[in-house]
PDB file of N, H, CA, C and O in Angstrom:
ATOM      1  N   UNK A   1       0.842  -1.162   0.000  1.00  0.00           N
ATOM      2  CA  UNK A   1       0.000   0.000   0.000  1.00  0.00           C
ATOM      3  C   UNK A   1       0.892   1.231   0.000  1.00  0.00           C
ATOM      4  O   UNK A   1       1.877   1.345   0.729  1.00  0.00           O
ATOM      5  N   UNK A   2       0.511   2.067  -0.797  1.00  0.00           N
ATOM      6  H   UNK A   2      -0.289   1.974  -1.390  1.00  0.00           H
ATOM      7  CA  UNK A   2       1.100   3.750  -0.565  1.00  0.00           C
ATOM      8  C   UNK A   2       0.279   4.466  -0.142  1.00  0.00           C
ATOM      9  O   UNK A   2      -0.874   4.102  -0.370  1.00  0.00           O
ATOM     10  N   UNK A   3       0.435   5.592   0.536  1.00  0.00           N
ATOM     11  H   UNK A   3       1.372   5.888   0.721  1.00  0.00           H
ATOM     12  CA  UNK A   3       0.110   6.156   1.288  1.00  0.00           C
ATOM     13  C   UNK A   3       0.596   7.880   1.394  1.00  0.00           C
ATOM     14  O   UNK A   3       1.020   8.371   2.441  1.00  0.00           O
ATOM     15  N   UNK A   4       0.459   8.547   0.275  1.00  0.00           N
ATOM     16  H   UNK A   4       0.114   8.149  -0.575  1.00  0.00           H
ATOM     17  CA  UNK A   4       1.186   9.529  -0.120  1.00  0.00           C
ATOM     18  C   UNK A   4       2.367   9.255  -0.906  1.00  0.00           C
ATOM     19  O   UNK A   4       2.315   8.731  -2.019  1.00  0.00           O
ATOM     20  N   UNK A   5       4.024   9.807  -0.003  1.00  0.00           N
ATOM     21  H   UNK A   5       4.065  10.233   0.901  1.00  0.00           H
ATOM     22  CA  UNK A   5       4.969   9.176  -0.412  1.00  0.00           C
ATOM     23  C   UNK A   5       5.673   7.821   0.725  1.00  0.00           C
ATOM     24  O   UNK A   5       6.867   7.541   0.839  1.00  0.00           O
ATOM     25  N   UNK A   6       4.501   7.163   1.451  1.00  0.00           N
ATOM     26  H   UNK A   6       3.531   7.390   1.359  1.00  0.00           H
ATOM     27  CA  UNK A   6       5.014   6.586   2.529  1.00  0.00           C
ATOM     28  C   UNK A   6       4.818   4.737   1.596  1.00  0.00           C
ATOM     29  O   UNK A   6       3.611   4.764   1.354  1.00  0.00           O
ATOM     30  N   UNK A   7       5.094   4.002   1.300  1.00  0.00           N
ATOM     31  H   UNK A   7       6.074   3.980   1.497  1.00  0.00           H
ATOM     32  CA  UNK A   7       5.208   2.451   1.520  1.00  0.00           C
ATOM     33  C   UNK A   7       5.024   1.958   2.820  1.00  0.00           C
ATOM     34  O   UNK A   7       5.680   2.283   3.810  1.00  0.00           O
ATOM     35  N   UNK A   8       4.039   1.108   2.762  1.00  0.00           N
ATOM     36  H   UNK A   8       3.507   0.844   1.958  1.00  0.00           H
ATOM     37  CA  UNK A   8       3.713   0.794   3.903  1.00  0.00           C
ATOM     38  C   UNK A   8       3.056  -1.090   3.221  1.00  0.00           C
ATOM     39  O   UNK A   8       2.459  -1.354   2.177  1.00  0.00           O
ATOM     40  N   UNK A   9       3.476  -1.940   4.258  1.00  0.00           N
ATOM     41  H   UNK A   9       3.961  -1.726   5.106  1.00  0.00           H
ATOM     42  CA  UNK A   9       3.207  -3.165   4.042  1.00  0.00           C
ATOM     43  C   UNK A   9       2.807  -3.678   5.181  1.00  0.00           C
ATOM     44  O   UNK A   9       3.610  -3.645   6.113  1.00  0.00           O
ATOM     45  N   UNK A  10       1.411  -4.306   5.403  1.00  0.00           N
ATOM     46  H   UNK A  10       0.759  -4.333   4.646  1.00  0.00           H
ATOM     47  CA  UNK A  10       0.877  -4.728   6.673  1.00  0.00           C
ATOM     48  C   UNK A  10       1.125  -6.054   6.595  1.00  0.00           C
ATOM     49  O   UNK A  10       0.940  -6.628   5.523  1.00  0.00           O
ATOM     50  N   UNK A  11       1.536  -6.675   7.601  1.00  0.00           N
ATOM     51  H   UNK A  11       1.686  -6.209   8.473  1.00  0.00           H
ATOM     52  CA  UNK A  11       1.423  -8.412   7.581  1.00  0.00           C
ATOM     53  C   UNK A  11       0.890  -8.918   9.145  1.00  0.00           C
ATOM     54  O   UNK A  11       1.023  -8.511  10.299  1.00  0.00           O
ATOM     55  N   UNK A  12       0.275  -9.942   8.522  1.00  0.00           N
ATOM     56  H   UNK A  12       0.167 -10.273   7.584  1.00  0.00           H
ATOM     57  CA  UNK A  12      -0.444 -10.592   9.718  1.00  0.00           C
ATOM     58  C   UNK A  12      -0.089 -11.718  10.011  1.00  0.00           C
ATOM     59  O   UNK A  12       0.658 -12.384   9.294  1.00  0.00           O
ATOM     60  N   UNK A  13      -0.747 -12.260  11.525  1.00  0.00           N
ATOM     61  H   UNK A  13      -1.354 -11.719  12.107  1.00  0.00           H
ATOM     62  CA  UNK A  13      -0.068 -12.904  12.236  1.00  0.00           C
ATOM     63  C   UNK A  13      -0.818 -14.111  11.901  1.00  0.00           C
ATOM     64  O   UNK A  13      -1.152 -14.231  10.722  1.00  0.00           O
ATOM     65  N   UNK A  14      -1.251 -15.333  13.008  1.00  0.00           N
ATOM     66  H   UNK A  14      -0.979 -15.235  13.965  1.00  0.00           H
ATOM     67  CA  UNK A  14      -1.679 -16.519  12.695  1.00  0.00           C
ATOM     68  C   UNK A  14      -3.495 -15.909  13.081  1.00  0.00           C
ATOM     69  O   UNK A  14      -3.946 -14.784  13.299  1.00  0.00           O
ATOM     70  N   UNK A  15      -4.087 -17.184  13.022  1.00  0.00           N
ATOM     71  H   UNK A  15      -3.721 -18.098  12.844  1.00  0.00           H
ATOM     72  CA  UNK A  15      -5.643 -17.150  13.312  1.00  0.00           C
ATOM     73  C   UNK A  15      -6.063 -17.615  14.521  1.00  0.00           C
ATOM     74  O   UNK A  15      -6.324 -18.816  14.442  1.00  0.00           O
ATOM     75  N   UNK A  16      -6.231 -17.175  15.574  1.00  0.00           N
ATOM     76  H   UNK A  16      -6.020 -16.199  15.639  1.00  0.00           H
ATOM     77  CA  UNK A  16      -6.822 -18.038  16.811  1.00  0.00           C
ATOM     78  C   UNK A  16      -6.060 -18.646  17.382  1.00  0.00           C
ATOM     79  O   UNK A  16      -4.929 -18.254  17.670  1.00  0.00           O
ATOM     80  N   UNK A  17      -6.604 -19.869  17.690  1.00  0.00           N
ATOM     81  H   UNK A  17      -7.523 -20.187  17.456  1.00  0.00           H
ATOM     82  CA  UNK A  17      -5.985 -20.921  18.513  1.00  0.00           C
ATOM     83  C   UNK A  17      -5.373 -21.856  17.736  1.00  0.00           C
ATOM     84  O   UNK A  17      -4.683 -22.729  18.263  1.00  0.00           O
ATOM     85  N   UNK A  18      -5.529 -21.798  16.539  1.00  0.00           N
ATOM     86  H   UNK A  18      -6.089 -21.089  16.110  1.00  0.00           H
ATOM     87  CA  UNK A  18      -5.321 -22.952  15.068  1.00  0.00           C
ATOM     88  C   UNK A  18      -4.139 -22.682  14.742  1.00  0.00           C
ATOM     89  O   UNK A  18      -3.711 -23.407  13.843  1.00  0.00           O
ATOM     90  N   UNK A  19      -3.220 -21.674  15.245  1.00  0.00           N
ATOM     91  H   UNK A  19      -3.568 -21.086  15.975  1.00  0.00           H
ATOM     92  CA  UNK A  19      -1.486 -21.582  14.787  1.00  0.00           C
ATOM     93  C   UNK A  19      -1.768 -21.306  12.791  1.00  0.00           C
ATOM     94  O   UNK A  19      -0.937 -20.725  12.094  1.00  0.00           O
ATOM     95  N   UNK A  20      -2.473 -21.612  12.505  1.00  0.00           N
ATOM     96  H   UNK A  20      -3.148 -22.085  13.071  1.00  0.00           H
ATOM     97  CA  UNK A  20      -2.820 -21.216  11.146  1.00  0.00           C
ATOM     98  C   UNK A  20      -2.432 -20.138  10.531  1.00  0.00           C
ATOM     99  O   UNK A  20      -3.210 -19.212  10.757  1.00  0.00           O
ATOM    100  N   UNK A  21      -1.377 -19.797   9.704  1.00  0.00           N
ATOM    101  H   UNK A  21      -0.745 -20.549   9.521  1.00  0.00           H
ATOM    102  CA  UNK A  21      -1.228 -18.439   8.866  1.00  0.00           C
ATOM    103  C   UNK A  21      -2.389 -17.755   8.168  1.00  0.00           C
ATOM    104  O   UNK A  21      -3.097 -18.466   7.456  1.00  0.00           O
ATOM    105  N   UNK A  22      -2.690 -16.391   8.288  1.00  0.00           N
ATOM    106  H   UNK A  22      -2.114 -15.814   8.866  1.00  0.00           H
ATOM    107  CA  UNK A  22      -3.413 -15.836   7.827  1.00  0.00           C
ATOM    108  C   UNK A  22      -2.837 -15.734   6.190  1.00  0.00           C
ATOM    109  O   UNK A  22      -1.720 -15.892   5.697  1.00  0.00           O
ATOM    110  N   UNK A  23      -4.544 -15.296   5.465  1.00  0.00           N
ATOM    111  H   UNK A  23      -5.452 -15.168   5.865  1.00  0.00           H
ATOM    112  CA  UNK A  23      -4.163 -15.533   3.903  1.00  0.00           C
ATOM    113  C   UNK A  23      -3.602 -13.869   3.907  1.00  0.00           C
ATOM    114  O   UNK A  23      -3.775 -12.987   4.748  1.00  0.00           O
ATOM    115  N   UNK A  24      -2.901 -13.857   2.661  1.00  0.00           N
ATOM    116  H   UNK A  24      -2.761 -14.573   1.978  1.00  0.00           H
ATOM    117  CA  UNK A  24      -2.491 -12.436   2.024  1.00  0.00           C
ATOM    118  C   UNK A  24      -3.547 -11.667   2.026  1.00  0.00           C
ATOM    119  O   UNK A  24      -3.303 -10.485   2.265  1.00  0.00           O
ATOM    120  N   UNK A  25      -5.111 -12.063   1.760  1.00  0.00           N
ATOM    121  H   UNK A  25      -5.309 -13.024   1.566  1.00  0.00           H
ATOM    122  CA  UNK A  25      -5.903 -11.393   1.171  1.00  0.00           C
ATOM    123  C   UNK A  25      -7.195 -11.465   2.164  1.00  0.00           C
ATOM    124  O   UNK A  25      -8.344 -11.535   1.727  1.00  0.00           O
ATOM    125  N   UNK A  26      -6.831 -11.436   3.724  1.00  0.00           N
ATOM    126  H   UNK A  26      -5.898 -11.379   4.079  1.00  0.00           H
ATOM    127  CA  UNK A  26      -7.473 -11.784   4.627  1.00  0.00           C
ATOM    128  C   UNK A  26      -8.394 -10.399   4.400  1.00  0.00           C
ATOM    129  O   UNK A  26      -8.048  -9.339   3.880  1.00  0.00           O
ATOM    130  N   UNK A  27      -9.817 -10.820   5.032  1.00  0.00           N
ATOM    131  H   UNK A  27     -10.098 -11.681   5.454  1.00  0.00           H
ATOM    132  CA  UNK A  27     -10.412  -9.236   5.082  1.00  0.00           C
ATOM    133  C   UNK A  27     -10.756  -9.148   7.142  1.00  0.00           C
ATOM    134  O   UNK A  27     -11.418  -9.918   7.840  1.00  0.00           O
ATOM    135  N   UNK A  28      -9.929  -7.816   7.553  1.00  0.00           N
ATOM    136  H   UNK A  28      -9.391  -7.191   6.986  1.00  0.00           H
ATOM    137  CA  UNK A  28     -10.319  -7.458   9.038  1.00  0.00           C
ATOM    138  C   UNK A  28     -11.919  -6.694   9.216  1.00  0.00           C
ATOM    139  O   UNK A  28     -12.471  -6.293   8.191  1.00  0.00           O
ATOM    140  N   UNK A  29     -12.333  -6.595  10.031  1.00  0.00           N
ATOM    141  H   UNK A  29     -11.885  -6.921  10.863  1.00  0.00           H
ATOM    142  CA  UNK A  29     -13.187  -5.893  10.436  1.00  0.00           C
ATOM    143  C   UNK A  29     -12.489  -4.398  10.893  1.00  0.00           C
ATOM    144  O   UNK A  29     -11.487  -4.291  11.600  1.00  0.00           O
ATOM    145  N   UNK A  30     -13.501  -2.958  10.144  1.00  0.00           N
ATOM    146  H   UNK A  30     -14.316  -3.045   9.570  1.00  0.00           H
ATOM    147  CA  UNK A  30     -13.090  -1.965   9.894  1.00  0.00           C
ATOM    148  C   UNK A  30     -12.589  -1.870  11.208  1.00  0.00           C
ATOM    149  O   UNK A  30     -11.391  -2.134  11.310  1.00  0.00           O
ATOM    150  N   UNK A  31     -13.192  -1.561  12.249  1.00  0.00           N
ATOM    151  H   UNK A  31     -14.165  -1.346  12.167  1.00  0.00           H
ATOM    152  CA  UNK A  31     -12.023  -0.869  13.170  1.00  0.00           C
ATOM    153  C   UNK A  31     -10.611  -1.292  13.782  1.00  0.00           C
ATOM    154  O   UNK A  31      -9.963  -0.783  14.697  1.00  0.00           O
ATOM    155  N   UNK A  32     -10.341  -2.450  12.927  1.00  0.00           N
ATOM    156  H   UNK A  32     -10.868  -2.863  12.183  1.00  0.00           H
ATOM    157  CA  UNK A  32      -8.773  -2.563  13.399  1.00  0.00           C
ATOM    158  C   UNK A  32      -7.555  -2.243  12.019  1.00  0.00           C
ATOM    159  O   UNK A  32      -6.402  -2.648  11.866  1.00  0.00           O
ATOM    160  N   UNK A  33      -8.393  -1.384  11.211  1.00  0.00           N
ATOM    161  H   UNK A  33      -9.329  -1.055  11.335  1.00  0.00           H
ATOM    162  CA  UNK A  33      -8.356  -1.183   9.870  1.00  0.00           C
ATOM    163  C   UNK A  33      -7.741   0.582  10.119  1.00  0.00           C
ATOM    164  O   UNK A  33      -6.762   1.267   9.822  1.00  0.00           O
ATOM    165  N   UNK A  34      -8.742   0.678  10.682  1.00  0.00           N
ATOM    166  H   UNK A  34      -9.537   0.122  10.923  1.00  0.00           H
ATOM    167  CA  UNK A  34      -9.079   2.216  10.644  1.00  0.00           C
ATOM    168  C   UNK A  34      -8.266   3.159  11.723  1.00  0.00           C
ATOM    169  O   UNK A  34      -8.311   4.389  11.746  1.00  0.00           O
ATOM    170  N   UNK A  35      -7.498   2.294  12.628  1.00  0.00           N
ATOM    171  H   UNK A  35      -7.461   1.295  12.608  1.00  0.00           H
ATOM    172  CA  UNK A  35      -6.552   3.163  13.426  1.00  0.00           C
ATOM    173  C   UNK A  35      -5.411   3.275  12.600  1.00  0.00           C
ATOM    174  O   UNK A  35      -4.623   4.036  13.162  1.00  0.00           O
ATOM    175  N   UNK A  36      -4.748   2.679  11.022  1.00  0.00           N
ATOM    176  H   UNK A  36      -5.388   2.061  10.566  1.00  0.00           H
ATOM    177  CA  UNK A  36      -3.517   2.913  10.631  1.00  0.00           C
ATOM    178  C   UNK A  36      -4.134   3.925   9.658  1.00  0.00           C
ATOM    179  O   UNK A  36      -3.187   4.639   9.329  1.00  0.00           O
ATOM    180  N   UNK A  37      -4.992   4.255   9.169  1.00  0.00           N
ATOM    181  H   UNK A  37      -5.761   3.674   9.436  1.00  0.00           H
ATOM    182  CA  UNK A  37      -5.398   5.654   8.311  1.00  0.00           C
ATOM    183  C   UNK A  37      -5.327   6.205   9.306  1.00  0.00           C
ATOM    184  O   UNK A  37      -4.110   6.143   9.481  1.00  0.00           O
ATOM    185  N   UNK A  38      -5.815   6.868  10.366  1.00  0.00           N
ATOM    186  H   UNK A  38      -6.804   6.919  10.224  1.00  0.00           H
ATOM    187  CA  UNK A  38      -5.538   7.643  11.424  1.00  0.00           C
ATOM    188  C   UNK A  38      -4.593   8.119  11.892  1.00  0.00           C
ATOM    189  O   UNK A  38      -4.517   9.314  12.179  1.00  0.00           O
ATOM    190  N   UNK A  39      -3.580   7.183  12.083  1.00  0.00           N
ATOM    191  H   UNK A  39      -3.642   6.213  11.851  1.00  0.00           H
ATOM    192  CA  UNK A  39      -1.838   6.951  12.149  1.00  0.00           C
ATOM    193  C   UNK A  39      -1.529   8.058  11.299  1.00  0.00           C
ATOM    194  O   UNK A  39      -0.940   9.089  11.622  1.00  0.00           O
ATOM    195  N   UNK A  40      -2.120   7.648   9.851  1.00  0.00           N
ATOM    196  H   UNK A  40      -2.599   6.810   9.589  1.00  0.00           H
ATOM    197  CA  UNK A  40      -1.353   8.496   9.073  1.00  0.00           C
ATOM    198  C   UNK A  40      -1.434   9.383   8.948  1.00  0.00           C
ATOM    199  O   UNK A  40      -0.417  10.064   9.081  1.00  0.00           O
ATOM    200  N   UNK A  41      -2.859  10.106   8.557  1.00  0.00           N
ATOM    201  H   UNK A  41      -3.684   9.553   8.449  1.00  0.00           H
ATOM    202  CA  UNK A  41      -3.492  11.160   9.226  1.00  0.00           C
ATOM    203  C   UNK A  41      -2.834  12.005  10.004  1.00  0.00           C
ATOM    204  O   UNK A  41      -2.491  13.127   9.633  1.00  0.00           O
ATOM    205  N   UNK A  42      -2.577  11.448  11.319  1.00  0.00           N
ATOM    206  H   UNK A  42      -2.856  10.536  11.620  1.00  0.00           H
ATOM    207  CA  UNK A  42      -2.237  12.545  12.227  1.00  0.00           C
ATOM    208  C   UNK A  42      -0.563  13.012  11.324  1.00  0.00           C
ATOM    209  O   UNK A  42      -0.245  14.090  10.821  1.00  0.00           O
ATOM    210  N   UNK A  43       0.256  11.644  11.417  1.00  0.00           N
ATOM    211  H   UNK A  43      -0.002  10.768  11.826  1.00  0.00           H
ATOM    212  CA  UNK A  43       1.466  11.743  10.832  1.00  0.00           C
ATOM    213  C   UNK A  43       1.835  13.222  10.199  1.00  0.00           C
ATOM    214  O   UNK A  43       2.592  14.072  10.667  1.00  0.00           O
ATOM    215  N   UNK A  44       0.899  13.265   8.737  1.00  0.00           N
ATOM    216  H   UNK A  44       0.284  12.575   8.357  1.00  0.00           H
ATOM    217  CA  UNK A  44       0.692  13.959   7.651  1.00  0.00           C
ATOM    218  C   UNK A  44       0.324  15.284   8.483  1.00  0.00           C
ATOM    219  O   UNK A  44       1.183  16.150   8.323  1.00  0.00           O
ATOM    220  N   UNK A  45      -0.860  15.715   9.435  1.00  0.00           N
ATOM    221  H   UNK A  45      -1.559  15.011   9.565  1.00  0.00           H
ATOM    222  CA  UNK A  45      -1.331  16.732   9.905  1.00  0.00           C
ATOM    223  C   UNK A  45       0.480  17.725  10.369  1.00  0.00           C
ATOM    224  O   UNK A  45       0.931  18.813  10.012  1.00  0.00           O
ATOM    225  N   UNK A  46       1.099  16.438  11.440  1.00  0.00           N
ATOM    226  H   UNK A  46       0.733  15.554  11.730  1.00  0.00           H
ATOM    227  CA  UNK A  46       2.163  16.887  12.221  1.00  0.00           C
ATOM    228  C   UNK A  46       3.401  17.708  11.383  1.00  0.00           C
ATOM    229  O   UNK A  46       3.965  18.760  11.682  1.00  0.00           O
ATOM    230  N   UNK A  47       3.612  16.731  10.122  1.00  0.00           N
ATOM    231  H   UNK A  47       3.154  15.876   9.879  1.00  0.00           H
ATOM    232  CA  UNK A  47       4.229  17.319   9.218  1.00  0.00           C
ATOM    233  C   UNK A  47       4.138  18.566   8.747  1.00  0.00           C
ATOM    234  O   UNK A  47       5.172  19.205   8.550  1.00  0.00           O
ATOM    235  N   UNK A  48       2.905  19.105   8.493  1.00  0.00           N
ATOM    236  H   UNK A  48       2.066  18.586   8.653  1.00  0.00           H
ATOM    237  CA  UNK A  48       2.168  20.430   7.941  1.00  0.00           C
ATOM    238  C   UNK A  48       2.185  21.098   9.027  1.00  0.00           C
ATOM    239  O   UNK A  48       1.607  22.151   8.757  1.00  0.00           O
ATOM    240  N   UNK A  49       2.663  21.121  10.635  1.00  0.00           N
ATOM    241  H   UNK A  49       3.132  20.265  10.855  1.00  0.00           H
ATOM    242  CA  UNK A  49       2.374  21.929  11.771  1.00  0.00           C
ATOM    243  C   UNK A  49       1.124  22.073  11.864  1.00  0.00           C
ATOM    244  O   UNK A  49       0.946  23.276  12.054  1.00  0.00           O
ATOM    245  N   UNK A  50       0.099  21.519  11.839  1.00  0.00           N
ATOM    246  H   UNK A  50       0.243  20.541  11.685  1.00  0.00           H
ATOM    247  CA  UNK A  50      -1.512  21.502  12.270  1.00  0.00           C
ATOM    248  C   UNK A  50      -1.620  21.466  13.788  1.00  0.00           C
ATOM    249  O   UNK A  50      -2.540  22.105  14.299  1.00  0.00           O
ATOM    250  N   UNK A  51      -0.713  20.734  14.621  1.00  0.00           N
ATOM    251  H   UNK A  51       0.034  20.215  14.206  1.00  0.00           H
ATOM    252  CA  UNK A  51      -0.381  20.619  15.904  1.00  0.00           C
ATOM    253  C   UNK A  51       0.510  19.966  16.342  1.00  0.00           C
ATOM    254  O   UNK A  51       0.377  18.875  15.787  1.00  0.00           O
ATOM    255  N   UNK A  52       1.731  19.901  17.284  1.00  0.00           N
ATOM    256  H   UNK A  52       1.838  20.788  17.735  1.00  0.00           H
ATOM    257  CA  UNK A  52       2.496  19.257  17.790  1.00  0.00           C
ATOM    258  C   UNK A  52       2.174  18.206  18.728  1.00  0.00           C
ATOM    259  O   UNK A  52       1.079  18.215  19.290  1.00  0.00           O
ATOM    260  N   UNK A  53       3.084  17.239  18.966  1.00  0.00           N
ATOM    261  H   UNK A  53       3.974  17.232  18.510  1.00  0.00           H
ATOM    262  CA  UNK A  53       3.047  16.328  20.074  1.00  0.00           C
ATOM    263  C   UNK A  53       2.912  16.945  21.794  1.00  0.00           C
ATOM    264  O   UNK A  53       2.513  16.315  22.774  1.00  0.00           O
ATOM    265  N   UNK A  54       3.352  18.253  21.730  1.00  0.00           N
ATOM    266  H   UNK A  54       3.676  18.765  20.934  1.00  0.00           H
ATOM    267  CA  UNK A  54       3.076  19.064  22.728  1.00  0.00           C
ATOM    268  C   UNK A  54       1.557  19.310  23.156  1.00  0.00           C
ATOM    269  O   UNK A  54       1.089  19.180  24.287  1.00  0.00           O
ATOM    270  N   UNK A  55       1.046  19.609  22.252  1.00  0.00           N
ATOM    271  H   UNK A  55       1.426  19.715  21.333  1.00  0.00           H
ATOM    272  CA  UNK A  55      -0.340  20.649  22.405  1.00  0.00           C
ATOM    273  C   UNK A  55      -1.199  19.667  23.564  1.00  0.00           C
ATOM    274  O   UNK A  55      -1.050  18.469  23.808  1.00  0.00           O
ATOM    275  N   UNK A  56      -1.950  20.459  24.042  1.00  0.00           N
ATOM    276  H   UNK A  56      -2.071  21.431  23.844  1.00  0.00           H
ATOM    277  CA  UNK A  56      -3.078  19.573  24.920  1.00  0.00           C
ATOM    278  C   UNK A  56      -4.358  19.419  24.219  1.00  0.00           C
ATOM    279  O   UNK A  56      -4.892  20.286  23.527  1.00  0.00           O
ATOM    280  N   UNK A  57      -4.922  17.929  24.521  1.00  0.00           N
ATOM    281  H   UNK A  57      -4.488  17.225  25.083  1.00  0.00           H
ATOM    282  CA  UNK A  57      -6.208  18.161  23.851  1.00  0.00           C
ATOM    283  C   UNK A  57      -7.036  17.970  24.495  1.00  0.00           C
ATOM    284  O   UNK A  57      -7.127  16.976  25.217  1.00  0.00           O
ATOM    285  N   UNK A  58      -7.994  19.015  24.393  1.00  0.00           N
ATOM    286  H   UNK A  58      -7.920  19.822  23.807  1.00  0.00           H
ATOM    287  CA  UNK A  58      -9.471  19.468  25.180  1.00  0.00           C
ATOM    288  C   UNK A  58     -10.859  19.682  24.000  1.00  0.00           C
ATOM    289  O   UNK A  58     -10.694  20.113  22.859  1.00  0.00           O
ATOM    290  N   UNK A  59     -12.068  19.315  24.525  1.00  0.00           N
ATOM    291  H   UNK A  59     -12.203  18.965  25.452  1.00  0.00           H
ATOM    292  CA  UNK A  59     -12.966  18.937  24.527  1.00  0.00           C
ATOM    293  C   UNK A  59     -13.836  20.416  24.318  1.00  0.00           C
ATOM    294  O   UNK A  59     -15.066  20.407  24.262  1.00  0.00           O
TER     295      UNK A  59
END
């Protein structure tokens, strides 16, 4: 997967209790999907100074 100018390659682990390799073309359920767009997201924001690792966040 690319990701702007980032390469990025996810690999997965086995299945359960079955020691079984997961396939290449496994499909996850979105929300364990959806925290590495986020990842990047922020990544990309930090880059552009949108906010630092400093800032506090409030509600």
């Amino acid at each position: 997967m690319k990701a702007g100018n980032i390469n990025v390659k996810m690999l997965a682990g086995t299945m359960g209790v079955t020691g079984k390799s997961m396939r290449e073309d496994a499909i996850f359920d979105i929300a364990s999907t959806s925290k590495f767009y986020t990842q990047i997201i922020a990544y990309n924001l930090l880059k552009e100074g949108a906010f630092t690792l400093d800032d506090k966040v409030k509600t």
